[in-house]
N, C-alpha and C positions, 0 to 999 in steps of 0.2 A: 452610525459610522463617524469617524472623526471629522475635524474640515482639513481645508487645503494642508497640505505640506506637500516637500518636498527634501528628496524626490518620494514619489509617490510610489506605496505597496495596495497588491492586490492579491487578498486573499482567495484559493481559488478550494472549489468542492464542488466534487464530482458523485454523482449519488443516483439509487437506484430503489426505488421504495426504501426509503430512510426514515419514515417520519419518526420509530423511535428513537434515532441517533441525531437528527439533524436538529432540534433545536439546542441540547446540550453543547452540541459541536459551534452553530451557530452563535451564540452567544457568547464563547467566548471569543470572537473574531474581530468585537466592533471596534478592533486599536487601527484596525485596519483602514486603509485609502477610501477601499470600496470591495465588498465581498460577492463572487461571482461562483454561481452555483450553476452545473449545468444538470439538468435532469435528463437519463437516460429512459425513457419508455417506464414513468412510474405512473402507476395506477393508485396508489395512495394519496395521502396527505403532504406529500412533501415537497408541492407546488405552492399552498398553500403558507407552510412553514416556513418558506425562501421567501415569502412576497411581502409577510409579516416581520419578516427580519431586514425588511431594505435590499433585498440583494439583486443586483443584475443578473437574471432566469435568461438561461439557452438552455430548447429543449430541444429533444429529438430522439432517433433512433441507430445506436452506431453499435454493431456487434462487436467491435473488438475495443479494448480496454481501451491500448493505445492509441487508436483515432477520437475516439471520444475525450481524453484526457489532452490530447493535443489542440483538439477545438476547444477546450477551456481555455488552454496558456493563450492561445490567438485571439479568444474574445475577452482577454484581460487586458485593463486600460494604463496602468502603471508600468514603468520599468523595473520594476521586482516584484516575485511571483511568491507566495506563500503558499504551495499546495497540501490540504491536511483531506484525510478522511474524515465521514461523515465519523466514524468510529471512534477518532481521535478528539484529546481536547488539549487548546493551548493553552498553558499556566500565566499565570500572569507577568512571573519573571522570565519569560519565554518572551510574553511579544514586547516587553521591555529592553528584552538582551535584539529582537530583530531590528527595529524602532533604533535603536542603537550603530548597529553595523551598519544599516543601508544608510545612514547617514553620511558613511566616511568611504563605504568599501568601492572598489573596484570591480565591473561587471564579471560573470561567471557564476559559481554557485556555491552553497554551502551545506555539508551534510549535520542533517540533526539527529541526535539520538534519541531513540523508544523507550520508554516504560512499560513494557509489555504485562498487560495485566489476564488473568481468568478467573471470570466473576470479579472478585474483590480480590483476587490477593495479589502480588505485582508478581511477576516471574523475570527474573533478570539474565538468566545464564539457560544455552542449550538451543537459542533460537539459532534459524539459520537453514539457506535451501527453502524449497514450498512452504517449511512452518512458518515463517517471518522471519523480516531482517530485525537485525538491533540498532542501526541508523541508516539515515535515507537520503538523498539530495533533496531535501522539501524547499530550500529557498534560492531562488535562482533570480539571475537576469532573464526576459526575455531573447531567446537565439541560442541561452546555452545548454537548455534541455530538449529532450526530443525521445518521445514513448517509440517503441517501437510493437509491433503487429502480430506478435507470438498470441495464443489466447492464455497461457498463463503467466504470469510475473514477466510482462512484456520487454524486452532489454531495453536501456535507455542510456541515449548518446550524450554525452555531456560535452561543454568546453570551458576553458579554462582550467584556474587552478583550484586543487581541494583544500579548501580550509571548513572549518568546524565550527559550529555554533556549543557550546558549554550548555544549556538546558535540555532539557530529553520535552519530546512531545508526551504526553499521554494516550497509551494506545490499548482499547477495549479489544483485544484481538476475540477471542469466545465467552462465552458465557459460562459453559462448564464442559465435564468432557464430552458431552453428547454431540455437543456443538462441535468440540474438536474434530470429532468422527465424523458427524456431517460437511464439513469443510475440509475434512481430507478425502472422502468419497468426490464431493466438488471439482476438487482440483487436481485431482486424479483421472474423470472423467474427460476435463478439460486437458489434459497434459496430454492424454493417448489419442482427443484428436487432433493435436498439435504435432504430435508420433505420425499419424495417418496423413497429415496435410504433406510434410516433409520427405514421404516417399522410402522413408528408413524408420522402420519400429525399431531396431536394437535387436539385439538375440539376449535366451531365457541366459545364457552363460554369464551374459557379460552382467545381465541385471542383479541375478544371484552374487556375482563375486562382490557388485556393489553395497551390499549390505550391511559387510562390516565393516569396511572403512566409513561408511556413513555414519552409523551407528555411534561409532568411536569416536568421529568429527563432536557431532553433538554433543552426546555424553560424558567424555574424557575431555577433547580439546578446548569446546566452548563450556566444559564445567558443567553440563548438565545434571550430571551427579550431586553439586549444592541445592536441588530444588527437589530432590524425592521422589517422589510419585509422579509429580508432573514431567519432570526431568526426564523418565525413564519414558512415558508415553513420548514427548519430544522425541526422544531419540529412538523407539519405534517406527513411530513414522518418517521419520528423515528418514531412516533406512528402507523401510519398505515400499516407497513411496514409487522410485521408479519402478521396480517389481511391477506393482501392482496397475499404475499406465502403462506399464506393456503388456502385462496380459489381456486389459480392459481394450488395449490399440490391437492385439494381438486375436483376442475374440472376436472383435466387432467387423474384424479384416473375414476372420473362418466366414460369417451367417452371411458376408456380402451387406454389410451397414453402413 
């Protein structure tokens, strides 16, 4: 990692049996203060990877995203936060352009944009809802962000004002479409007991009418249609996605689960 400066950034990563993503991810982080990993209940190698790469390790056991990502920001030593997934990687004109701002800017936070890739090839247009954002608040002060406790795509409180970082992070969202289908069965399981916690599943009407406005979000408004085949899966899933946690909240309600 680098030495003193100021003011001081700390890069943060939060990870759950990672070891095939965390040293790539690692490694490109060392512009950083001091890089702060916390491991969630990993049973892998990826205690190992963080302790080889310098990093301040918190471990433990937090069911839900946002408490665990929260106890990252708190055991970060720096007044700026750089929080990336293990999935992701920073470009080098990325921790250039942060290295940059934090030297002049004003507390709050700054959204950065994605490169959303599957397998190799980058997908630019169509993300959006469950599939992925296309940028993110990843670089914050201390105090202006805050996860919140849903179990999927946890909401998150922000302060201050929005301003934007010009580099996009690199983001390995799947690997191919199997992956897709496996991380929308995921997140779908998780949505409907988030349905169930809440005390309101939705009705099949309302889920059905949401299909094609979804659909159309994706594909037409965010240009899903420039990416082809990937594009049109994108905009499947955005559409079916609520659908499919309500029936999945809506079954597990019938067997008494």
């Amino acid at each position: 990692m680098s030495g003193d400066r100021t003011p001081g950034l700390s890069a943060l990563v939060v990870a759950h049996n990672e070891e095939a993503q965390l040293p790539g991810c690692l490694a490109q982080l060392t512009f950083a203060d001091e890089i702060v990993v916390v491991l969630d209940r990993c049973t892998d190698k990826s205690l190992e990877i963080a302790q080889a790469a310098g990093a301040r390790i918190l471990e433990g056991a937090w069911p839900l995203e946002g408490t665990r990502r929260n106890a990252g920001i708190a055991a970060c030593e720096g007044p700026w936060v750089l929080e990336v997934d293990a999935d992701e990687r920073v470009p080098d004109k990325l921790a250039q352009e942060v290295r940059r701002t934090i030297a002049t800017a004003t507390p709050g936070y700054f959204l950065i944009k994605f490169d959303n890739y599957i397998g190799d090839r980058l997908v630019r247009y169509g993300w959006g809802a469950y599939n992925g954002a296309s940028a993110g608040p990843r670089l914050f002060t201390k105090g202006s962000k805050e996860w919140g406790e849903q179990l999927v795509h946890p909401k998150i409180t922000l302060e201050g004002p929005r301003r934007w970082l010009e580099t996009p992070i690199d983001h390995y969202v799947d690997k191919d479409v199997s992956d897709m289908i496996a991380r929308f069965d995921r997140y779908t399981t998780a949505r409907a007991a988030d349905l169930r916690a809440s005390g309101d599943i939705g009705s099949l009407a309302n889920n059905l009418r949401r299909i094609i406005s979804r659909f159309w979000k994706s594909y037409v408004s965010r240009k899903g249609y420039r990416e082809k085949h990937f594009g049109l899966l994108l905009g499947l899933f955005s559409a079916t996605y609520p659908l499919v946690s309500y029936l999945k909240a809506k079954i597990a309600e019938e067997e008494g689960r």
